[in-house]
C-alpha positions as a Markdown table, in Angstrom:
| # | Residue | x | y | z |
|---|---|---|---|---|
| 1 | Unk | 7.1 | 10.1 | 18.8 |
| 2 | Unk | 10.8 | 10.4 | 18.5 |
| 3 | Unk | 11.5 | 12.8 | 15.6 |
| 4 | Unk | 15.4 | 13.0 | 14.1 |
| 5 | Unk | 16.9 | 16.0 | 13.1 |
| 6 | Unk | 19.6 | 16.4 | 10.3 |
| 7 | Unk | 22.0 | 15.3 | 9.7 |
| 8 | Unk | 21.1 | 12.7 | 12.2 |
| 9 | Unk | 18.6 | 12.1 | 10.4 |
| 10 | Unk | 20.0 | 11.1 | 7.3 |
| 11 | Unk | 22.9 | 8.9 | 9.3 |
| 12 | Unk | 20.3 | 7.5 | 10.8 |
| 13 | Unk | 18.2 | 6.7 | 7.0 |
| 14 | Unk | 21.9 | 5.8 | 5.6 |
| 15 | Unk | 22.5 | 2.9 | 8.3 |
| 16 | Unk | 19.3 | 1.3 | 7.4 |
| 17 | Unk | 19.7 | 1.5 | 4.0 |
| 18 | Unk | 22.9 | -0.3 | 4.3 |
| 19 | Unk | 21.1 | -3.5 | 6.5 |
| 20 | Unk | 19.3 | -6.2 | 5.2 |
| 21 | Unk | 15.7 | -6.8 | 6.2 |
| 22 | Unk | 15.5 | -6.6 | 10.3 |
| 23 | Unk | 15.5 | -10.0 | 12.2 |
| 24 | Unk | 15.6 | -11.4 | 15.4 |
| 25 | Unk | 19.0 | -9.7 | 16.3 |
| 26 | Unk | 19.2 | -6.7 | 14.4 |
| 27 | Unk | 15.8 | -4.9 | 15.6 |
| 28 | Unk | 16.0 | -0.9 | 15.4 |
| 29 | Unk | 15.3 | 2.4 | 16.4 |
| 30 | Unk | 12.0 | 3.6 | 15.0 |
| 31 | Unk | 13.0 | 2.8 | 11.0 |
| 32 | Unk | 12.6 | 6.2 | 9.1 |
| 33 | Unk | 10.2 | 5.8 | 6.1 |
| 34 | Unk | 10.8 | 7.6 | 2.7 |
| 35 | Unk | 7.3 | 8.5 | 0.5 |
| 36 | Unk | 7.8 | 9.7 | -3.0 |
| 37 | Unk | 4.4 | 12.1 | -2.7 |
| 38 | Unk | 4.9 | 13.2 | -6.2 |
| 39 | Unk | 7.7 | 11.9 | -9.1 |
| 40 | Unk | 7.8 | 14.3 | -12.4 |
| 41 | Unk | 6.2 | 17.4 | -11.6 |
| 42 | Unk | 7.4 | 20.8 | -12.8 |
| 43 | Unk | 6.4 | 23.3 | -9.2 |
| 44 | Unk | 4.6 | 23.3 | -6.3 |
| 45 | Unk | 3.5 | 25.2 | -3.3 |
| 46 | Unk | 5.6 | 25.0 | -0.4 |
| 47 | Unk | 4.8 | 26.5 | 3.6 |
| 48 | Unk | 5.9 | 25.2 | 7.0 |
| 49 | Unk | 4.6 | 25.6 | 10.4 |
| 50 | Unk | 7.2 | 25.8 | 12.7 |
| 51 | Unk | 10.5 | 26.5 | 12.4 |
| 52 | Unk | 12.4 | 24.9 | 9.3 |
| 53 | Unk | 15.6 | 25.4 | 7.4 |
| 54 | Unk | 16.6 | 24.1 | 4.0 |
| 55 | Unk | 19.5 | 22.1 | 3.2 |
| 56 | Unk | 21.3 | 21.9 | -0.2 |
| 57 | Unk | 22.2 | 18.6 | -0.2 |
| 58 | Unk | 25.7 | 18.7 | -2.0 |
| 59 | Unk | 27.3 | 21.7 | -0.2 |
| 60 | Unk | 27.0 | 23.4 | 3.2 |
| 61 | Unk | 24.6 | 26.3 | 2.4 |
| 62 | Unk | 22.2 | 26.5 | 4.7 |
| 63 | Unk | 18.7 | 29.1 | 5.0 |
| 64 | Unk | 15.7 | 29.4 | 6.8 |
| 65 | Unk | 11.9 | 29.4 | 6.0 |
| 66 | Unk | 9.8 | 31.7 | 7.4 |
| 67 | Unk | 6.3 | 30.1 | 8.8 |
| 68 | Unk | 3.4 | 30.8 | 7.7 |
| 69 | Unk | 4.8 | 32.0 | 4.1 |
| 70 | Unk | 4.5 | 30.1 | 0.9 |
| 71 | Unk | 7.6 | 29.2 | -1.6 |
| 72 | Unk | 6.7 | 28.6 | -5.1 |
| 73 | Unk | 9.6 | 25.3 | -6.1 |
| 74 | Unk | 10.2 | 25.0 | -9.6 |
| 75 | Unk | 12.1 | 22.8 | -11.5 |
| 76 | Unk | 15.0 | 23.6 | -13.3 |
| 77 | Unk | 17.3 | 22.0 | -16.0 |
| 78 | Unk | 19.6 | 20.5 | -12.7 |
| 79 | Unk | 18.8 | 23.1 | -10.4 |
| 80 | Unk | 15.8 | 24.1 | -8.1 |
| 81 | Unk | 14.2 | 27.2 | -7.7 |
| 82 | Unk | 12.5 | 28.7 | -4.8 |
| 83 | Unk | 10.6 | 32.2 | -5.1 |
| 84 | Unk | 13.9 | 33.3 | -7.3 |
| 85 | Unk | 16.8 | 31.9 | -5.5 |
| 86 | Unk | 18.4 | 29.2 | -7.5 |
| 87 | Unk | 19.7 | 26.0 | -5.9 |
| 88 | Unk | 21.5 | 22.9 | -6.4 |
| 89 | Unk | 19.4 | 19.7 | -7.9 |
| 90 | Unk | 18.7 | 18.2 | -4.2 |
| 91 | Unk | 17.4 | 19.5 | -1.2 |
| 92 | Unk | 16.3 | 18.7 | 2.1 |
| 93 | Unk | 13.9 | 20.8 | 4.1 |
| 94 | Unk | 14.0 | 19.8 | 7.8 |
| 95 | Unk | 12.3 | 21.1 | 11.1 |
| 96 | Unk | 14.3 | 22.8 | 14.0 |
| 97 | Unk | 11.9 | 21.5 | 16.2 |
| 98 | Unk | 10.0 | 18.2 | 17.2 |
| 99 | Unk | 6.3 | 18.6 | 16.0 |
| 100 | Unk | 7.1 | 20.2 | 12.8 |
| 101 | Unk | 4.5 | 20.6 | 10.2 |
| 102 | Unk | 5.3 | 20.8 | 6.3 |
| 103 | Unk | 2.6 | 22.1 | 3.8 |
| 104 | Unk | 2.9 | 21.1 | 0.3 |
| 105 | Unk | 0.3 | 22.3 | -2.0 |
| 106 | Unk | -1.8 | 22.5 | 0.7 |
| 107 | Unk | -1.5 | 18.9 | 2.5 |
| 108 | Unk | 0.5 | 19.4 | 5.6 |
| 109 | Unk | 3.1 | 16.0 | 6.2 |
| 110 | Unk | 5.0 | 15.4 | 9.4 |
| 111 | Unk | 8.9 | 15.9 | 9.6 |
| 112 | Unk | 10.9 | 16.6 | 7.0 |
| 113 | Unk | 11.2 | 17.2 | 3.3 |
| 114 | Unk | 13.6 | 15.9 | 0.1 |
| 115 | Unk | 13.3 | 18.0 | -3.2 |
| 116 | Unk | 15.3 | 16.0 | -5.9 |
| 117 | Unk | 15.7 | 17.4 | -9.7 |
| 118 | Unk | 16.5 | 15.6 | -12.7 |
| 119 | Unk | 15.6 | 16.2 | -16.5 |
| 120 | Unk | 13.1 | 19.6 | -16.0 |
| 121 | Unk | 11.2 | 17.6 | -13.5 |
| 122 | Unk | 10.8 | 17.0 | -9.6 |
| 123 | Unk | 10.2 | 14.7 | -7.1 |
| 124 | Unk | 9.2 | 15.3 | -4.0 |
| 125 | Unk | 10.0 | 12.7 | -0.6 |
| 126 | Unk | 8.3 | 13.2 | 2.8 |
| 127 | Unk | 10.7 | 12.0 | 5.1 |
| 128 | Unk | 8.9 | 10.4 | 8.5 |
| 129 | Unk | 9.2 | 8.0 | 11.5 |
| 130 | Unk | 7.7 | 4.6 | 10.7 |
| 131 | Unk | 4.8 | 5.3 | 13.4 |
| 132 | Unk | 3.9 | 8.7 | 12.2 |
| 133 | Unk | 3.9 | 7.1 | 8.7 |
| 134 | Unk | 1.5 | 4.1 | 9.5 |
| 135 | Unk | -0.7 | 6.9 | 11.6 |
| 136 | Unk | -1.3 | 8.6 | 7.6 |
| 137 | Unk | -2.3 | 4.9 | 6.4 |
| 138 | Unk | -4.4 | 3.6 | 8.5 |
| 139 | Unk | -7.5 | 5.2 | 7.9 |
| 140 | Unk | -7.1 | 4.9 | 4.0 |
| 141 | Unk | -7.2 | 1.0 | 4.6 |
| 142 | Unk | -9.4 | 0.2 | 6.5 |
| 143 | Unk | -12.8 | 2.2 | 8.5 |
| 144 | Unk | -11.7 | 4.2 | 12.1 |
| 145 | Unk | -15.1 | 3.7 | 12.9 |
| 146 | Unk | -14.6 | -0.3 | 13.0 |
| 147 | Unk | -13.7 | -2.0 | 16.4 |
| 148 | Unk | -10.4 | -1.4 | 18.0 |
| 149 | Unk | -8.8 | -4.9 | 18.1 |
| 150 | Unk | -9.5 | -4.6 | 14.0 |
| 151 | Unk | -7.9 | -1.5 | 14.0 |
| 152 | Unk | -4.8 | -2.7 | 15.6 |
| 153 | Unk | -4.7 | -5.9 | 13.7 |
| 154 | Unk | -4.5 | -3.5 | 10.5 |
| 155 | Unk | -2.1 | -1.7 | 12.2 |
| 156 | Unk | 0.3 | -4.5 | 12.8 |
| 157 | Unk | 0.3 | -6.2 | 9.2 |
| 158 | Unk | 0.3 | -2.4 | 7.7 |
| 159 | Unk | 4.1 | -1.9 | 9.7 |
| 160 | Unk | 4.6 | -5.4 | 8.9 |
| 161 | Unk | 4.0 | -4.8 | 5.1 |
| 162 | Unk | 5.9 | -1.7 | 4.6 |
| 163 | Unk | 9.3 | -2.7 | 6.3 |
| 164 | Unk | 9.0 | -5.9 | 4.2 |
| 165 | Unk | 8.7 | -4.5 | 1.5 |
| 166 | Unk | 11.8 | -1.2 | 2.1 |
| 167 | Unk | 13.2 | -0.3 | -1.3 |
| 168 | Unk | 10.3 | -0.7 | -3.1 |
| 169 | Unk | 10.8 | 2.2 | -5.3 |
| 170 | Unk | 14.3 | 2.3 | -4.6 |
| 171 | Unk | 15.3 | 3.4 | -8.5 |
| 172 | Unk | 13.3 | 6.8 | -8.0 |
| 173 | Unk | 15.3 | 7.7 | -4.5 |
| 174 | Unk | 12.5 | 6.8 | -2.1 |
| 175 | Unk | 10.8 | 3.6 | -0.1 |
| 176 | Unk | 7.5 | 3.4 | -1.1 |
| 177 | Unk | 4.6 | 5.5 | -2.9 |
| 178 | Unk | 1.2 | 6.4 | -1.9 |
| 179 | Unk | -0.6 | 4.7 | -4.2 |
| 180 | Unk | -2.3 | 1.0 | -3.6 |
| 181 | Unk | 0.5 | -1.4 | -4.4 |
| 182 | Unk | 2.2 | 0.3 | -1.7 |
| 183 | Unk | -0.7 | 1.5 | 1.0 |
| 184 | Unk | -2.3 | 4.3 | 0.3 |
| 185 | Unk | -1.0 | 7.4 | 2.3 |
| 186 | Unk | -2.4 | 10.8 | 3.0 |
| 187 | Unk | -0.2 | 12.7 | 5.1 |
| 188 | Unk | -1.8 | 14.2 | 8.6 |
| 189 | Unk | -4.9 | 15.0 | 6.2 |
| 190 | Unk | -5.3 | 11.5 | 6.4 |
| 191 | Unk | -4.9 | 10.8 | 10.7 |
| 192 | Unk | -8.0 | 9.6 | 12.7 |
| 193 | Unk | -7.8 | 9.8 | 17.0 |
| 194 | Unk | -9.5 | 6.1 | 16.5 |
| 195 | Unk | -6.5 | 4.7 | 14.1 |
| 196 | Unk | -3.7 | 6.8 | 16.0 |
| 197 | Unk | -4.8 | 4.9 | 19.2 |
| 198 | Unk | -4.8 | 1.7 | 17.5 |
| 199 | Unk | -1.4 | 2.7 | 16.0 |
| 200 | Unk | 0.4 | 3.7 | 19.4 |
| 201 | Unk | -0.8 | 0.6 | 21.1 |
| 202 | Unk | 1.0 | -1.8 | 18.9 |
| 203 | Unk | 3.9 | 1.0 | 18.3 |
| 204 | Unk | 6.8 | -1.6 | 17.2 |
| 205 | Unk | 5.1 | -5.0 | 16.8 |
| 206 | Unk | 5.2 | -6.7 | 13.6 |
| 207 | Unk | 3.9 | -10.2 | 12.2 |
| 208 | Unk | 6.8 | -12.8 | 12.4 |
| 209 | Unk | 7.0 | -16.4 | 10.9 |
| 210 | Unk | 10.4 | -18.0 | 12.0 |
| 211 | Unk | 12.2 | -15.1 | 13.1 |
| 212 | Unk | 11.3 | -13.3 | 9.7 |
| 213 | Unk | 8.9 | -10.5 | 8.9 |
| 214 | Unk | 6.0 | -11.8 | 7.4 |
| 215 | Unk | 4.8 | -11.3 | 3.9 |
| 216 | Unk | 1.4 | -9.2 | 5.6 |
| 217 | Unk | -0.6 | -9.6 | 2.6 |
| 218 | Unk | -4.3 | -8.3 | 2.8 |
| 219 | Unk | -7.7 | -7.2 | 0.8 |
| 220 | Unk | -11.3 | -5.8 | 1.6 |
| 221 | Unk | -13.3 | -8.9 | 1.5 |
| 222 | Unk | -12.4 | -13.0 | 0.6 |
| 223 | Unk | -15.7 | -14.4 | -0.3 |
| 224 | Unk | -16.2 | -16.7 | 2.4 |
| 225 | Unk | -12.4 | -18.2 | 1.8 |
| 226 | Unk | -9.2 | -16.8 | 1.2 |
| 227 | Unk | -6.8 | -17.8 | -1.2 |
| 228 | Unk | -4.1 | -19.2 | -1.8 |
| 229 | Unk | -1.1 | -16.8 | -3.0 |
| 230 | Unk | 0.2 | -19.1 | -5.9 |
| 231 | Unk | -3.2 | -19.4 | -7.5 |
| 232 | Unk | -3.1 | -15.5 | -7.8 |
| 233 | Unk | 0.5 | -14.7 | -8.6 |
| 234 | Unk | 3.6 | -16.5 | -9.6 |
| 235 | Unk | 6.4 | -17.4 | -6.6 |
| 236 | Unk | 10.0 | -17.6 | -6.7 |
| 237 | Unk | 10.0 | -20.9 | -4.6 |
| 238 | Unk | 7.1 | -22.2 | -2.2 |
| 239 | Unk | 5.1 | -19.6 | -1.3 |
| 240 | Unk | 4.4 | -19.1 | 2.4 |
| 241 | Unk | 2.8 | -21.4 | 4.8 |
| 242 | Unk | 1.1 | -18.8 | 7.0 |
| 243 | Unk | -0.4 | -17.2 | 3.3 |
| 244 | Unk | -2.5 | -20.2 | 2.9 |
| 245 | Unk | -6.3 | -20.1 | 2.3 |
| 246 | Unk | -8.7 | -20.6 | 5.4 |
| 247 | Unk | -12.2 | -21.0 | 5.6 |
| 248 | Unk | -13.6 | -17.4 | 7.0 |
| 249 | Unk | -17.2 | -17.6 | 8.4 |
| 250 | Unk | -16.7 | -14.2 | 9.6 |
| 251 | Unk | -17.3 | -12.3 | 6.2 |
| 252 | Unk | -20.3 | -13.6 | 5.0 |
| 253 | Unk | -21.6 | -10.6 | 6.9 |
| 254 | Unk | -19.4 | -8.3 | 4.4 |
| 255 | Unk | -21.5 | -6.0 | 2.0 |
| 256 | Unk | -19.1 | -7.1 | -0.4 |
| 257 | Unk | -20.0 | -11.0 | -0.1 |
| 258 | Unk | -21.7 | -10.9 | -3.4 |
| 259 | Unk | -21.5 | -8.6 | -6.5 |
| 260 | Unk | -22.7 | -8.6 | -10.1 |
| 261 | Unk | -21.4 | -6.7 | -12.8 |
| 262 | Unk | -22.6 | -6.7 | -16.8 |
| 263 | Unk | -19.8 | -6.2 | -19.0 |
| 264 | Unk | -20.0 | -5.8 | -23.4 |
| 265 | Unk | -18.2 | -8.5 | -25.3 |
| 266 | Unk | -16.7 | -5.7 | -27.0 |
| 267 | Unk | -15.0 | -4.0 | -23.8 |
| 268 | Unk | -13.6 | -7.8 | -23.0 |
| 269 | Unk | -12.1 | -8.1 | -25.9 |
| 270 | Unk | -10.5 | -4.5 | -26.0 |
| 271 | Unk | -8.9 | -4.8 | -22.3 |
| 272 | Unk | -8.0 | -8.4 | -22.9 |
| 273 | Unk | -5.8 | -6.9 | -26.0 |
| 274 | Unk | -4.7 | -4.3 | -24.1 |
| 275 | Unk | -3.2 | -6.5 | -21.6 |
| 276 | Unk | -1.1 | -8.4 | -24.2 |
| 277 | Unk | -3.2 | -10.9 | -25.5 |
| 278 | Unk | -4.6 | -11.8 | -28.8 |
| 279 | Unk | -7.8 | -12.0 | -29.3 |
| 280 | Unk | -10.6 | -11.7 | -31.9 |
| 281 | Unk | -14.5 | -11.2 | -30.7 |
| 282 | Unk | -15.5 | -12.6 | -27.8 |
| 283 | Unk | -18.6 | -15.1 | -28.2 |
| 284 | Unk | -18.6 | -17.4 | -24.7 |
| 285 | Unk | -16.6 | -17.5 | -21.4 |
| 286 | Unk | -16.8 | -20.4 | -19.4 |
| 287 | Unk | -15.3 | -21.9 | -16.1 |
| 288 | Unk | -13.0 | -24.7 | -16.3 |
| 289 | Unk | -12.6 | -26.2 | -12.3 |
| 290 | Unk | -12.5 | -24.8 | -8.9 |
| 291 | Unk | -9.4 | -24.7 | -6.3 |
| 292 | Unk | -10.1 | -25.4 | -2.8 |
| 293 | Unk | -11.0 | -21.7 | -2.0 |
| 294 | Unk | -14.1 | -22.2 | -4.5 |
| 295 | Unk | -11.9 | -19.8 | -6.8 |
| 296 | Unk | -12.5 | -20.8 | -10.9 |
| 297 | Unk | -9.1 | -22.4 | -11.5 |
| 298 | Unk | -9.4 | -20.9 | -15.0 |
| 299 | Unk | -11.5 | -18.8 | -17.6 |
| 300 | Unk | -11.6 | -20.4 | -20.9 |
| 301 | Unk | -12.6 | -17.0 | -23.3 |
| 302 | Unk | -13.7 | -18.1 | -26.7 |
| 303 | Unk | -12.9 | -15.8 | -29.1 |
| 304 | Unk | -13.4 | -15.7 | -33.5 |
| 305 | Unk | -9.4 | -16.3 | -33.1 |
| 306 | Unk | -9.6 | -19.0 | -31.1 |
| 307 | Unk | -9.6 | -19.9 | -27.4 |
| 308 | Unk | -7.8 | -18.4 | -24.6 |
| 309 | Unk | -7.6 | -20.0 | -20.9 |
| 310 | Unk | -6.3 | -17.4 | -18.2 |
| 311 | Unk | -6.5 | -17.4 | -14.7 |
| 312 | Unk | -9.1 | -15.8 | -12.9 |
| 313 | Unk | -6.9 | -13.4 | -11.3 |
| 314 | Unk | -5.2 | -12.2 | -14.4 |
| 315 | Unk | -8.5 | -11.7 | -16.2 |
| 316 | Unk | -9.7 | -9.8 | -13.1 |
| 317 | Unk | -7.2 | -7.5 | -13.8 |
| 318 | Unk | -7.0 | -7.2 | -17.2 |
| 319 | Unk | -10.9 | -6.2 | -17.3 |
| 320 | Unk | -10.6 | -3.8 | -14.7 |
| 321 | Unk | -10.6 | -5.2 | -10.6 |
| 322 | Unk | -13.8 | -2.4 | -9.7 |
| 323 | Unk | -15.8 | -3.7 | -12.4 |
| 324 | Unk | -14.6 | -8.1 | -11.6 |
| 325 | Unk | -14.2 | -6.8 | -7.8 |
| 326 | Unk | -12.3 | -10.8 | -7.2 |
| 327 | Unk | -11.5 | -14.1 | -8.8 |
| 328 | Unk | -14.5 | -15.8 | -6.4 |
| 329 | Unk | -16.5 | -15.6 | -9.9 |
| 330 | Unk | -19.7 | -18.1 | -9.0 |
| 331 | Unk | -21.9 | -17.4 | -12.2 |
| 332 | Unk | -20.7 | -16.4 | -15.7 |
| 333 | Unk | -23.9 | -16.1 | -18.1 |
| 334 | Unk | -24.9 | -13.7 | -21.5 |
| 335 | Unk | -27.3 | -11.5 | -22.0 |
| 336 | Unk | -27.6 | -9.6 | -25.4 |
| 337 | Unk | -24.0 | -8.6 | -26.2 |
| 338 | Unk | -23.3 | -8.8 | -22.4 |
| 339 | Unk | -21.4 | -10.9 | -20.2 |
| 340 | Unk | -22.8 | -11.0 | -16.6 |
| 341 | Unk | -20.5 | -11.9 | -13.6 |
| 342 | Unk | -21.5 | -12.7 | -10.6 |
| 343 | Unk | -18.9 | -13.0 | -7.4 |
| 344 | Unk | -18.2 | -12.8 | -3.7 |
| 345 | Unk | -15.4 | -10.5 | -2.2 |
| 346 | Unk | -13.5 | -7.7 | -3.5 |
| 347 | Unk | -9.6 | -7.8 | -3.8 |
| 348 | Unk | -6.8 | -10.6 | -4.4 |
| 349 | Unk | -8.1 | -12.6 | -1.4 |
| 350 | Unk | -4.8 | -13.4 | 0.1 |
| 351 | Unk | -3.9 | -13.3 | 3.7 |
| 352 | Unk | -6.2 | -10.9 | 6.3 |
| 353 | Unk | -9.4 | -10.3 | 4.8 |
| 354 | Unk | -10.5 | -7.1 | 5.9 |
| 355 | Unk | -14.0 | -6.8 | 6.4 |
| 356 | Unk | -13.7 | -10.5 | 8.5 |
| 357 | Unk | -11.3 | -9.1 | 10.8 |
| 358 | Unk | -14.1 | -6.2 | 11.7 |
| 359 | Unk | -16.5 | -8.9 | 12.1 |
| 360 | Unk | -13.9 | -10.7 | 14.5 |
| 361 | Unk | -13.4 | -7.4 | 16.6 |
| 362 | Unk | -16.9 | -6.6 | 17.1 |
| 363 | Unk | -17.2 | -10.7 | 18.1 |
| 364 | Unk | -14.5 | -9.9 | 20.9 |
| 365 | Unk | -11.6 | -11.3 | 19.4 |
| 366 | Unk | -8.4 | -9.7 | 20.5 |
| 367 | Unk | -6.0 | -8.4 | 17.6 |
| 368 | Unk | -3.5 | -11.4 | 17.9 |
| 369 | Unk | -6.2 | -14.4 | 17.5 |
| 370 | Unk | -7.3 | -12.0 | 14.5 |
| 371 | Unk | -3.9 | -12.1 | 13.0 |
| 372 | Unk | -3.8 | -15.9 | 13.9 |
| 373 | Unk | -6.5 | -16.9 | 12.5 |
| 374 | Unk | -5.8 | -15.2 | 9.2 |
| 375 | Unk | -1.9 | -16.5 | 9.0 |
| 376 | Unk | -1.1 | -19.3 | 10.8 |
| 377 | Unk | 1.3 | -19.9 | 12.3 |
| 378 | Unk | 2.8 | -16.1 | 12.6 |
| 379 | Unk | 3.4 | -14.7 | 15.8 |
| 380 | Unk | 2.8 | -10.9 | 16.8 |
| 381 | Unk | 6.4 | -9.2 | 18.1 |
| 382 | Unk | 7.7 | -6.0 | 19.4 |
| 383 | Unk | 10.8 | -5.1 | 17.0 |
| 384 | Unk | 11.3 | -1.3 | 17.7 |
| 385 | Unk | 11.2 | 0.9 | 20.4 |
């Protein structure tokens, strides 16, 4: 892995920031990722391995971290603190060294470091090539014990997703989070040999559709079909070709190809009026049509205000997605003061579905007719070095 050092670095970070989305002709060194790993705390615990030196951002003062000790960072009104010694409100904490390793309250993170203070509080930005980055992924979405062709299929649409998606969080200073609607990320804690593999094989390839990076959409398990991405959110435009539904024989071998869940009346109603919407007691729930992925095309909730129709994928979410674990709702029936669902899948169902592309793997499909399969029409390409 290539690692940049500042201020490199950062000229490096700055050029990107200043391009619009890669394509055909404007393909890369190895984009350099930015994770907010926390937004709004008031300290933490600091330690290297390695040599590192710390940067304050708006002048040239310049000091070295010893390894192996720790460095209490506290926030400030505008100013950082480390173990006494008062900074300015940004900083960036960078390794000498390729290999570097960066311990924050425990977790060690590849490469380098941002400390930002506004208003008391902290954020905190690791810093990382876009390999290393997918390498602390990876094994958060999807099982390093499942075949390698799966693995790199994951891979691709995972590199795919979070160049697409660049800027995400660009208001709070940083890329992209660690939470779900970004991919989860756990630092080197995270890394499995398995996924790394699957990671370095593919290094550079993403999922293209017309000379454009695809919109690499995925979810654990699609029920048999997956779904079309305008019956689950609302487009500006058409939405994609290659995000269509497909029939997936595959995952009716997933353990999550049926589910059932009992849920009060009462806790309906509660969530559904904590999502925005006005209703009274719930007293029947019915299914009004199917779409061609076998997904209700609506939930008509009858309530002592009235009647509410919502789409399956909004209710889903409103209830609470572990409890509804997808729209593929087959059965809806009472018991008591109950409601009892009964599904297939888990997740959104658009694009890859997870748990088929393991089934696919261990059937000896290679990686590319997984990704082809799931959006058609894409193409697999190397885009970075």
């Amino acid at each position: 892995m290539k690692r940049t050092l500042y201020p490199l670095f950062a000229v490096v970070l700055l050029l990107y920031s200043l391009s619009p989305a890669p394509c055909l002709s404007q393909r890369l060194p190895e984009t350099i990722i930015r994770v907010g790993l926390f937004v709004d705390i008031k300290s933490f615990n600091l330690s290297c391995e390695g040599e590192y030196s710390l940067y304050e951002t708006d002048s040239d003062r310049e000091e070295d971290l010893s390894p192996g000790n720790e460095y209490l960072v506290k926030a400030g009104a505008k100013e950082i603190y480390l173990d006494g010694r008062t900074f300015g409100p940004s900083l960036r904490v960078v390794s000498k060294a390729s290999g570097g390793v960066l311990r924050i309250n425990g977790r060690r993170y590849r490469d380098s470091v941002i400390i930002n203070c506004r208003d008391s509080k902290l954020t905190v930005i690791n810093e990382l090539g876009l390999e290393d980055y997918i390498n602390g992924i990876l094994p958060k979405e999807v099982n390093p014990a499942w075949p390698a062709d799966a693995l790199k299929a994951q891979a691709v649409i995972s590199r795919t997703y979070v160049e697409k998606n660049l800027k995400k969080h660009e208001k709070n200073g940083f890329d992209v989070c660690t939470e779900t609607h970004c991919q989860v990320y756990g630092g080197m804690e995270s890394e499995d040999k398995r996924t790394s593999t699957a990671v370095e094989a593919t290094r550079g390839e993403v999922l293209v559709y017309k000379g454009e990076l695809a919109q690499s959409l995925f979810h654990a398990s699609c029920g048999g079909h997956t779904e079309n991405p305008n019956c689950v959110w609302t487009w500006e435009g058409r939405a994609p070709e290659y995000l269509r539904g497909v029939k997936d024989k595959f995952c009716k071998d997933s353990p999550h190809n049926y589910w059932k869940n009992s849920v009060s009346a009462e806790f309906i109603r509660a969530r559904l009026v904590k999502s925005g919407y006005s209703v009274g007691a719930v007293s029947k729930i019915t299914i009004a049509g199917r779409d061609s992925s076998g997904r209700p095309e609506k939930l008509v909730v009858k309530h002592s205000r009235g009647t509410l129709s919502l789409n399956p994928s909004k209710f889903r979410m409103a209830i609470d997605p572990w409890i509804i674990k997808s729209a593929l709702i087959t059965c809806i029936r009472t018991k008591g003061g109950n409601f009892i669902f009964e599904g297939k899948g888990w997740g959104h169902g658009v694009g890859l579905c997870q748990w088929g592309a393991n089934i696919m793997g261990g059937k000896g499909y290679d990686y590319k007719k997984i990704l082809k399969f799931y959006y058609p029409g894409t193409e697999v390409e190397k885009w970075e070095e």
